[in-house]
C-alpha positions in Angstrom: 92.6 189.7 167.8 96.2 188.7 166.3 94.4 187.0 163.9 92.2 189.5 163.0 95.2 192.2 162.7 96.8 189.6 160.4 94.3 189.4 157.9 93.9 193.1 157.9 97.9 193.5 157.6 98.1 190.8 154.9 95.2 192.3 152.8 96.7 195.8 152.8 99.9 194.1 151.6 97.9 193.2 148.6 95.9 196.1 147.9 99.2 197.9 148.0 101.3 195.2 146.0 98.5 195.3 143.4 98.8 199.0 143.5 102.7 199.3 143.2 102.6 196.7 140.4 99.7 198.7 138.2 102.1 201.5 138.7 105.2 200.2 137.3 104.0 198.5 134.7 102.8 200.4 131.6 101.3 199.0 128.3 103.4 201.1 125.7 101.1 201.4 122.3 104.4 202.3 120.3 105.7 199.1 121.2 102.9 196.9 120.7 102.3 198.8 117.5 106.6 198.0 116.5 105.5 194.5 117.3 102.9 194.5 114.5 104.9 195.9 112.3 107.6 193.4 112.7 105.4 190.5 111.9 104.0 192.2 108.7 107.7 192.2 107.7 108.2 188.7 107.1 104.6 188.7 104.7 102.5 186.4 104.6 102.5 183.6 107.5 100.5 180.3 106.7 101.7 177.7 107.3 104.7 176.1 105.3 105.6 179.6 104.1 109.4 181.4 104.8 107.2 184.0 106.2 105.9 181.7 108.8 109.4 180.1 109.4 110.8 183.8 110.0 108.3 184.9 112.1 108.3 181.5 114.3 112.1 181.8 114.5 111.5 185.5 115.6 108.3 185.3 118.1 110.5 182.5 119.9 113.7 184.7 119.6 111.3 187.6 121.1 110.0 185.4 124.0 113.3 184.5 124.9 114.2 187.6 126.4 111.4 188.0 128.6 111.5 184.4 130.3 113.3 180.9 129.8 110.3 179.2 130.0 110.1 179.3 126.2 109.2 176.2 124.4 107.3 175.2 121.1 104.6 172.7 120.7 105.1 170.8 117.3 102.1 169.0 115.3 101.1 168.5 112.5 98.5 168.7 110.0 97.7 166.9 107.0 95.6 168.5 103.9 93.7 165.7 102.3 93.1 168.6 99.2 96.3 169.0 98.6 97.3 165.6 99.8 100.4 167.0 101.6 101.6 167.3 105.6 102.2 170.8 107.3 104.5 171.0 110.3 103.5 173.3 112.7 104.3 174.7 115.9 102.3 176.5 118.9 104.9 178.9 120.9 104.6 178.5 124.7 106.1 181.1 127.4 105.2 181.3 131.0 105.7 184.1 133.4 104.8 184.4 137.4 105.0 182.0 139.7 106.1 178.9 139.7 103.4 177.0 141.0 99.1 177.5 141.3 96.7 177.7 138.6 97.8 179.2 135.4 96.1 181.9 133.3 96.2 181.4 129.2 96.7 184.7 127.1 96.7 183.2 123.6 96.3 184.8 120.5 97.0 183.3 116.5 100.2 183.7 115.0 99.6 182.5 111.2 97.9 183.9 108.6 95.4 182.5 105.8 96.5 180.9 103.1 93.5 182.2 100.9 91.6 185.7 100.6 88.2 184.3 99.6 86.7 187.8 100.7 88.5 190.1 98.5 86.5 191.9 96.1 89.3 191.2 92.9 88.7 187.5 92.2 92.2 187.6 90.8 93.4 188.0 94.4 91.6 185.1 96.0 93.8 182.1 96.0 96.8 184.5 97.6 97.4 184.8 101.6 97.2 187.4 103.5 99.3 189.9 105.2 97.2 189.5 108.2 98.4 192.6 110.2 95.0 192.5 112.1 93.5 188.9 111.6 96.8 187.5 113.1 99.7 190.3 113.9 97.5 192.4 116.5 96.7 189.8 119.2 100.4 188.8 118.6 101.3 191.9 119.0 99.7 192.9 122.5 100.6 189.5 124.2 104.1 190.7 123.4 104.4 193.8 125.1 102.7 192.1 128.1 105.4 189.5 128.4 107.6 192.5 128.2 105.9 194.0 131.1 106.1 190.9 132.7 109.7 190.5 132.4 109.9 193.9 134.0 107.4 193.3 137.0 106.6 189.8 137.6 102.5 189.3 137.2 101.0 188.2 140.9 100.0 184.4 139.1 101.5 182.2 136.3 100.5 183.2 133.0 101.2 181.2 130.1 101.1 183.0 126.4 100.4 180.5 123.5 100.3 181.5 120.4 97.8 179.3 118.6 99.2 178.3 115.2 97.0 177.0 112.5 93.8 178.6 113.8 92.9 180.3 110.0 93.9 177.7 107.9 91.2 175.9 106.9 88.7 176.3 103.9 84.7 178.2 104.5 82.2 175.7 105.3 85.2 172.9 106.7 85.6 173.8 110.2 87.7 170.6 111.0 90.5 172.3 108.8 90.3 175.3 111.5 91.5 176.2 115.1 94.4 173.7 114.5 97.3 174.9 117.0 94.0 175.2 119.9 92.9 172.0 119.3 96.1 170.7 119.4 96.8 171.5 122.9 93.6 171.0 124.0 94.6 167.6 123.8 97.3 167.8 125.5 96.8 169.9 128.5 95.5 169.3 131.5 92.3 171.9 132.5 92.6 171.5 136.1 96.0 173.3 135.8 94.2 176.4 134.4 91.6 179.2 136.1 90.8 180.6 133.0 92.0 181.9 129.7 91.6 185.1 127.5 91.8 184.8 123.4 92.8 187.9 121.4 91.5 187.9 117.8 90.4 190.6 115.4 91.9 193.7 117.8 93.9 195.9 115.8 91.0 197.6 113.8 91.4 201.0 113.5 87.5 201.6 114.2 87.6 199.0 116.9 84.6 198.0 118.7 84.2 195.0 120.7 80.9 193.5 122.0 80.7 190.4 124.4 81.1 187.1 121.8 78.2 184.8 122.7 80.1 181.7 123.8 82.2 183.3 125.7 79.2 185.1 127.7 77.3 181.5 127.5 80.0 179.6 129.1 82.4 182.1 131.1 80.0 185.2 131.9 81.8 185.6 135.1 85.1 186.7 133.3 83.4 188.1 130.4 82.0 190.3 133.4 85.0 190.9 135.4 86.8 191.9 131.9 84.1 194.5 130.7 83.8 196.1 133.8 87.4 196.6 134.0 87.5 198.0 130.6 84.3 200.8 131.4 86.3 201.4 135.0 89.3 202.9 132.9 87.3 204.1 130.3 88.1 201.8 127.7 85.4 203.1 124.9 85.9 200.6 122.5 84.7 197.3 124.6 80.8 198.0 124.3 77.7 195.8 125.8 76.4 195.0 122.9 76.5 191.3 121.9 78.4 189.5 119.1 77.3 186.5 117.4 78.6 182.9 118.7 82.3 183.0 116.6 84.3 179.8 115.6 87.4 180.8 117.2 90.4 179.4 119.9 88.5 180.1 122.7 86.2 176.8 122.1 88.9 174.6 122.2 89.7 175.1 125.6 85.9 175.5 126.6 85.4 171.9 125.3 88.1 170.7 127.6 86.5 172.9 131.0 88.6 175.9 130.8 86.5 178.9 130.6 87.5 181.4 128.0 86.5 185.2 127.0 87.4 185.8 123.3 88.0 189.6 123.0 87.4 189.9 119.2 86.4 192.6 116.9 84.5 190.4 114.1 83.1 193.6 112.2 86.2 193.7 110.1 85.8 195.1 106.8 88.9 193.8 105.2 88.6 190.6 106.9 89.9 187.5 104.8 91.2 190.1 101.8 94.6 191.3 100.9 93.5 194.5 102.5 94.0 193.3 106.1 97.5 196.2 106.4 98.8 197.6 109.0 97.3 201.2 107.7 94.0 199.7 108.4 95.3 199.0 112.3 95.6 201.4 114.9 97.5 201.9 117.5 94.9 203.2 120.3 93.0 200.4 119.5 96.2 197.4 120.6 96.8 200.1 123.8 92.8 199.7 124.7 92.6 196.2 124.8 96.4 195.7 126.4 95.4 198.1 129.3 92.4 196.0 130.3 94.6 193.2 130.0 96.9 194.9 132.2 94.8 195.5 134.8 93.2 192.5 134.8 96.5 190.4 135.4 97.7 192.7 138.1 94.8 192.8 140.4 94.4 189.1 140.0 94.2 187.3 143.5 96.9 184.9 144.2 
C-alpha cells in the first residue's frame, strides 16, 4: 500500500512539475525573431568569412550567458577545388542535468558560399545572407537555451550548432553536412535518446510535412512531435510527407541516434540572394519553438 501511495505521490510530483515548468517558461517570438536579425547583421557566414568569425565569436558570447557548459568543436576541412584548408568550429552548450541520456537540439550556423539558384546568373558565385537557410534554426535554439537558463529543462539537452552543413557544391554530397559529420565521429550514441534538427523554419509561408528519413528511421519521435504540434494547434506542422532530404539529421542516424528533421524544404528563395529576413516570419520561429517547448518540458526523466 506504501508503495502503491508512493508511486501515486511521485507521479503527481511530475505531472505537476511538468505543469509548473510549461508555465514558466514561454517561447518569446520577438526574441527569437531579434536573434535572426542579429545573425543577418554580420552578412554572409560561410566559412572563412569575417561574417562567420563575428557570428562564431557572438553565438559563443550568446551561449555564455545561459550556461558554462559552452565549448567549440574545431575541425577542419579541406577544398581540393580551391586547393585550400577551412577551419571550422561546431558550438556546443548543455543545459539540465548533469547526468542521463542527453537530447541534441542542433540546427546550422553557416551560410552558402554560392547562390546557384538565383535567377540573375550575375549573382551566383556570391553567398548568401541565409536569414532562413541558416539564421532561423539558430535562432529558436537560442531563445530555448534562454528559457533554459530561466527554468532548468527536466533532462540534459545539448544545443550544437552544426557548422559546415551548406558548404558543399550540387551533385558533391561529401562537401556537405560537414560540422554533423564531424561529431558524428566523435560522439558516443549511447549517451543520446534522441535528437531534433531545425532547418528551413523561418519561412514566412511555413509548412512543414514529416521528412522521409526521419519518419523511416525515428517515426516514434516524428510521432510524438506532430502530435504535440496538432495538440497546441500548431497549423503549420502538416501530415503530409516530404521527400527523403540530405540534411544533419543523417549523420547522427548513421551513428544510432534517431533524429526528426523539422524542415520546411518548399523554400522559394532557397540557395539565392533572396533568402532575407523580409522573407521570414516571426509566427512561423514561435510555432516550431512552442512544440519544441513542450516537447522538452514534458519529457520523462
Amino acid at each position: 500500500m506504501k508503495i502503491r501511495m508512493f508511486i501515486i505521490f511521485t507521479g503527481l510530483l511530475f505531472s505537476i512539475r511538468t505543469a509548473i515548468s510549461a508555465e514558466l517558461s514561454r517561447f518569446n517570438a520577438d526574441s527569437a525573431w531579434n536573434y535572426l536579425l542579429k545573425q543577418c547583421s554580420f552578412g554572409p557566414r560561410n566559412p572563412g568569412s569575417a561574417g562567420a568569425k563575428a557570428c562564431q565569436d557572438y553565438l559563443q558570447t550568446e551561449l555564455q550567458k545561459f550556461t558554462p557548459q559552452v565549448r567549440l568543436q574545431p575541425f577542419t576541412h579541406y577544398d581540393a577545388r580551391l586547393k585550400k584548408t577551412f577551419n571550422l568550429n561546431n558550438i556546443i552548450a548543455e543545459f539540465g542535468r548533469a547526468s542521463g541520456e542527453k537530447i541534441i537540439f542542433c540546427a546550422h550556423w553557416d551560410t552558402r558560399p554560392r547562390a546557384e539558384m538565383d535567377p540573375d546568373p550575375a549573382k551566383r558565385n556570391y553567398p548568401i545572407l541565409g536569414a532562413n537557410d541558416g539564421a532561423s534554426g539558430v535562432a529558436i535554439l537560442l531563445e530555448l537555451a534562454r528559457n533554459f537558463a530561466l527554468n532548468p529543462p527536466p533532462v540534459t539537452v545539448t544545443i550544437i550548432f552544426f557548422d559546415g552543413e551548406d558548404y558543399g557544391r550540387s551533385g558533391e554530397n561529401w562537401d556537405y553536412l560537414l560540422g554533423s559529420k564531424y561529431f558524428a565521429q566523435t560522439a558516443d550514441p549511447a549517451e543520446f535518446r534522441y535528437a531534433v534538427l531545425l532547418d528551413l523554419v523561418g519561412d514566412a509561408d511555413l509548412e512543414i510535412k514529416r521528412e522521409y528519413n526521419s519518419l523511416k528511421y525515428a517515426r516514434r519521435l516524428q510521432d510524438k512531435i506532430w502530435t504535440i504540434a496538432e495538440q497546441i494547434n500548431s497549423r503549420q506542422f502538416t501530415q503530409r510527407t516530404q521527400p527523403p532530404v540530405i540534411d544533419d539529421h543523417l549523420s547522427l542516424i548513421e551513428i544510432g541516434i534517431p533524429a526528426v528533421d523539422i524542415i520546411d524544404f518548399d523554400y522559394k528563395y532557397w540557395h539565392t540572394q533572396q533568402d532575407i529576413p523580409q522573407h521570414c516570419s516571426k509566427e512561423s520561429l514561435e510555432a516550431v519553438g512552442k512544440v519544441l517547448m513542450q516537447l522538452i518540458y514534458t519529457e520523462e526523466l
